[in-house]
N, C-alpha and C positions, 0 to 999 in steps of 0.2 A: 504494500500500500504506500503511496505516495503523499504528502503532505508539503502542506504549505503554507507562508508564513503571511497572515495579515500585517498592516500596518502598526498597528498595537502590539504586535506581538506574540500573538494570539496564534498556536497551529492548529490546522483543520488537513481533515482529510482531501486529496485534491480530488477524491468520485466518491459520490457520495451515493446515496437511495432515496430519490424520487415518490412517493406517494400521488400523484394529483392522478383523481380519476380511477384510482383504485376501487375494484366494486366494494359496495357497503359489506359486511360480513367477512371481508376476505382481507383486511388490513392487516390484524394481527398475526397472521399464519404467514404472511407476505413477509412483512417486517419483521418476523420470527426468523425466517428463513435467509434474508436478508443478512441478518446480525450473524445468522451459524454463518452462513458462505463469507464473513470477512469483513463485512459494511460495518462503517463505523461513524458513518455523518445519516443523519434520516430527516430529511426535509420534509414540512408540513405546512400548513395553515389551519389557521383557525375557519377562513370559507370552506375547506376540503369536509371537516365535521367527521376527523377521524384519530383529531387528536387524545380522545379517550382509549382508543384500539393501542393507538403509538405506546402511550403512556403503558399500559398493559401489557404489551410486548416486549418492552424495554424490561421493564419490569421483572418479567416473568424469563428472561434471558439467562438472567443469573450472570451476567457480563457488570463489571461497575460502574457505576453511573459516569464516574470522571471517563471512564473509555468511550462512551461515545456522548457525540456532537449530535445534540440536536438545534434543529430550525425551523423556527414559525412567524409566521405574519402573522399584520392586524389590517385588517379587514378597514373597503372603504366607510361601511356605514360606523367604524368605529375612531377612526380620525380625530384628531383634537387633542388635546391636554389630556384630561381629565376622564374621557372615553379610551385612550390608550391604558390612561393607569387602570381600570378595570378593564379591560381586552387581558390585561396581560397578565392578570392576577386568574382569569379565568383560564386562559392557556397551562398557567401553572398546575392550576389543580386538574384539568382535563389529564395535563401529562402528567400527572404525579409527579411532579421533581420540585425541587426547591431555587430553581434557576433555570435560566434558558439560555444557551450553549450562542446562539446568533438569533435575534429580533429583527423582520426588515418591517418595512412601511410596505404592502401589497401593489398598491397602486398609485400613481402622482396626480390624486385628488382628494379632495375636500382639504381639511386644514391638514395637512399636512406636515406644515411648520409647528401645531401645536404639538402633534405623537412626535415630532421629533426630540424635543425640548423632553417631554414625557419622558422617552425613551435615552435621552442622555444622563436624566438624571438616574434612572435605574441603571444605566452603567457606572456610574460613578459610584452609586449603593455597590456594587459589586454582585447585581441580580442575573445581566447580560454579560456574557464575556466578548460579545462583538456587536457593534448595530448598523445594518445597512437599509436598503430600498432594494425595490424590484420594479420592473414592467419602468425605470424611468430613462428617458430618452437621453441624449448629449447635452439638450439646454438645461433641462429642469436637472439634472443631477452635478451640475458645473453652478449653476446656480444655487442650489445647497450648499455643495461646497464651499463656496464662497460667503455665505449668509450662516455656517452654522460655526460652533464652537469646535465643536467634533464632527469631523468630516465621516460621509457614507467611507464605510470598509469593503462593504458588497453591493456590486449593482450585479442582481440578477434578472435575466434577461434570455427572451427566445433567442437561442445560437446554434444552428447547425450549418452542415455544407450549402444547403441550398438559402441561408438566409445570416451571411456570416458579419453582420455587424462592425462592418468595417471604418464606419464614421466615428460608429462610438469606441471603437479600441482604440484610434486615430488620438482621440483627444482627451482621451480616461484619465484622468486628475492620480498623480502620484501613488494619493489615499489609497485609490482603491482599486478590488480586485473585480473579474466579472466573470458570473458563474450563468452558466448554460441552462436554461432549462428547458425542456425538449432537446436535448443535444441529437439526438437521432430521431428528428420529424417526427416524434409519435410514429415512427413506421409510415409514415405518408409519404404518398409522389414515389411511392416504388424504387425509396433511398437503398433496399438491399439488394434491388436489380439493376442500380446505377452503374455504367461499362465503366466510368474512370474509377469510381469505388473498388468497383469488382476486379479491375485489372490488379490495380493496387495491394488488395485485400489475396489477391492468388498470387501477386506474386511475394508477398513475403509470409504467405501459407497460414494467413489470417480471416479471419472474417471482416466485411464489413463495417462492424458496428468494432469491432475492436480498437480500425484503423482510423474511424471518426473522432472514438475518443483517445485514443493518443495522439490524432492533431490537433485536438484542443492543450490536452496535459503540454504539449510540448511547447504551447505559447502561451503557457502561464495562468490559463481557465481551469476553472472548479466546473466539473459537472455532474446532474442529479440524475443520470438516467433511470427508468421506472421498468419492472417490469414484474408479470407474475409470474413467473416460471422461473424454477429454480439453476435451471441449465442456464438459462439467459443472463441470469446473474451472475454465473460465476461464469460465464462466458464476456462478459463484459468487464468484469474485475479484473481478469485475465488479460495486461496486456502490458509485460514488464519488459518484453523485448522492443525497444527504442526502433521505429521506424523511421524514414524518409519522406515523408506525406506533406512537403513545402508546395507539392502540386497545388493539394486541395487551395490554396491563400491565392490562385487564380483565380479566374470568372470560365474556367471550363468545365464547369461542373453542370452540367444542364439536367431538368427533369425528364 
């Protein structure tokens, strides 16, 4: 497993476990199996409504709490000061822990500048040991940056080959890191039958989804891929041999 170092200091695992869209009922077996096969960061939200499963499976892992990272947002209808400090008291107890591992802001609406403040001060309690945003574009997260006391640490964000974010890595504020999320299209656009992929992926006797995410690992991205199947997991953790894949950072990737 690879790890990596926030701006605080703070190390996180660089592939983490994905939850969005997991079926209801099937979270905790997921992220049970998750944890056995090697994962040690488990991303959530408080919108997904699965962060009781999480908390239970963690739980129930028998794995110590300090060993894995977990990661939750707060939701837009909870925005504000005073709406964040209770989001975040409820995420706690949903997940059973006494802290939470990385906090972001969901989406770059409503007050936002107030769950910010909210959420610096629980960093500074020593409740979060990271706080970032997600889903926020080049202005509005340069813009924070610049308006906040503590800078975003994670901007996470849709990044795969067919959608690779190249404005925003362009101009990504020292602070912070930017973590993938859908790194491999939800399986959309027929990414495992793509000919440059596939060329790539055969010729250094890998799959796919392996060579996607070690060209992210290799330029510095955290990502949460998802999946239920145990094979896929560990088929996707699986990818400690250093490839060549500077192709994909072309525009010849077509669907």
């Amino acid at each position: 497993m690879e790890w990596i170092e926030l701006d605080n200091g703070f190390n996180i695992p660089q592939l983490g476990y994905g939850t969005f869209q997991l079926k209801a009922g099937e979270v905790y077996d997921n992220v049970r199996c998750a944890l056995e096969n090697g994962y040690r960061m488990i991303d959530t939200a408080a919108s997904y409504f699965n962060e009781q499963e999480i908390g239970r499976a963690i739980r129930d892992s028998g794995i110590p709490r300090e060993e894995i990272v977990i990661s939750t947002k707060v939701w837009v209808q909870d925005t504000g000061y005073e709406q964040t400090k209770k989001a975040f008291e409820r995420s706690l107890e949903n997940l059973q822990t006494g802290y939470i591992d990385i906090y972001l802001i969901h989406q770059p609406y409503g007050d936002y500048y107030g769950s910010w403040k909210a959420m610096g001060e629980l960093y500074r309690a020593g409740r979060i040991k990271a706080i970032g945003v997600c889903n926020f574009c080049t202005e509005r997260l340069i813009d924070l940056t610049l308006n906040a006391e503590i800078p975003p640490m994670i901007d996470q964000v849709e990044l795969h080959p067919f959608f690779q974010q190249k404005r925003l890595y362009a101009t990504l504020p020292k602070t912070c890191r930017i973590e993938a999320w859908g790194p491999l299209n939800e399986g959309q656009r027929n990414i495992f039958a793509n000919p440059v992929l596939k060329y790539i992926a055969d010729r250094h006797h890998k799959t796919v989804a392996q060579v996607v995410l070690r060209w992210l690992l290799e330029q510095g991205i955290i990502a949460i891929p998802r999946s239920g199947k145990s094979d896929h997991q560990k088929e996707n953790i699986d990818h400690s041999d250093p490839l060549t894949v500077r192709i994909l950072n072309t525009d010849h990737i077509h669907e």
